[in-house]
C-alpha positions in Angstrom: 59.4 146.0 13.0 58.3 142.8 11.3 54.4 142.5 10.7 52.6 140.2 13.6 49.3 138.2 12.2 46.9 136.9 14.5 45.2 133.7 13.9 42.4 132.9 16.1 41.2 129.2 15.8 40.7 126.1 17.6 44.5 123.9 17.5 44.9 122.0 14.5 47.8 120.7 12.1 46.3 123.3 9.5 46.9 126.3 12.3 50.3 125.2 12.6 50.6 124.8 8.9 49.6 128.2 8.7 51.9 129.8 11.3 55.0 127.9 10.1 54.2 129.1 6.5 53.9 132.8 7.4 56.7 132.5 9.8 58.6 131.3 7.4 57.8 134.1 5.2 59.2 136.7 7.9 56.2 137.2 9.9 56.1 137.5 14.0 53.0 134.9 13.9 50.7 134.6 17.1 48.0 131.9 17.6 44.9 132.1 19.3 42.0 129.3 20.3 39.8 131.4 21.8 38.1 135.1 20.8 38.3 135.8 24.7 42.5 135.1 24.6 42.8 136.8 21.1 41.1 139.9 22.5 43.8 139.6 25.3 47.1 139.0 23.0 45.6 141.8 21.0 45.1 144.2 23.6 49.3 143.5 24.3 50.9 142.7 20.8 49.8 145.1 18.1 49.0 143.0 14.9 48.3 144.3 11.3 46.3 141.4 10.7 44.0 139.0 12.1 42.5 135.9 10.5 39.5 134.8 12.6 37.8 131.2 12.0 34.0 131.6 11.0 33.4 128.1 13.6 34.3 130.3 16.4 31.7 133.0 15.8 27.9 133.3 17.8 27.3 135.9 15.1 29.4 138.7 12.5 28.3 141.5 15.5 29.7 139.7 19.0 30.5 142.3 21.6 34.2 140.5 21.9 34.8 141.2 17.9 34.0 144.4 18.2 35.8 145.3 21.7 38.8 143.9 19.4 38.0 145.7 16.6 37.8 149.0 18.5 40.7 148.7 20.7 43.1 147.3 17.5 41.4 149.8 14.5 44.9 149.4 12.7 44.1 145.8 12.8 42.7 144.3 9.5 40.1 141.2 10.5 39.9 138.6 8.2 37.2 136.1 8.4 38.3 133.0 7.3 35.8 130.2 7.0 36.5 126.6 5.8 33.2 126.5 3.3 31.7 129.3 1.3 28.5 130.7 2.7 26.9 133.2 0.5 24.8 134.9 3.3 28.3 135.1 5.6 29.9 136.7 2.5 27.2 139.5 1.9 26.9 140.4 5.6 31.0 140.7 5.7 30.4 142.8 2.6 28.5 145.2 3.7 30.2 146.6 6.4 30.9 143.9 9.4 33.8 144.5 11.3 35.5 142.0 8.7 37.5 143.6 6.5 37.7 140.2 3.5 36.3 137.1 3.8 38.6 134.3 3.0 37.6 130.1 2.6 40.7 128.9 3.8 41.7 125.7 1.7 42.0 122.5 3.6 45.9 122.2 3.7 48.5 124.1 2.5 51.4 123.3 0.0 54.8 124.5 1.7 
């Protein structure tokens, strides 16, 4: 079965940028605008991976991430943010429920 990746952020041209690139790269890609729909999809489509927008996080520890992350442990998270944040990047370090931390780049060459 084809790898599904999850990507949980609010609609934009860069989301859809992003799921035709990986589609196009043979991936079963799934999007997401909310953490409260992602933790449903999730809890119905197994993914191997799931990139999660920094904008639609209260904090690294929310109850919904880690009702995801518990349900889904095959499931890498990825927390993708659109600037660097060294304080983000430590705490994801050591031992979130993010597995990388990724600044996404502001749009993507096909």
């Amino acid at each position: 079965m084809t790898p599904a990746i999850l990507i949980v952020n609010k609609p934009s041209k860069s989301v859809e940028t992003y799921r035709n690139f990986l589609a196009g790269k043979g991936y079963r890609v799934f999007t997401s605008p909310t953490l409260v729909e992602a933790d449903i999809l999730l809890n119905k489509t197994p993914c191997s991976l799931a990139f999660i927008s920094s904008d639609l996080l209260d904090g690294m520890e929310s109850s919904i991430l880690r009702t995801m992350k518990n349900r889904r442990m095959d499931c890498k998270f990825v927390l993708m943010a659109t600037n660097f944040d060294i304080d983000m990047y430590v705490e994801v370090l050591n031992g979130s429920i993010f597995h990388e931390y990724l600044v996404a780049p502001p749009t993507l060459a096909l």
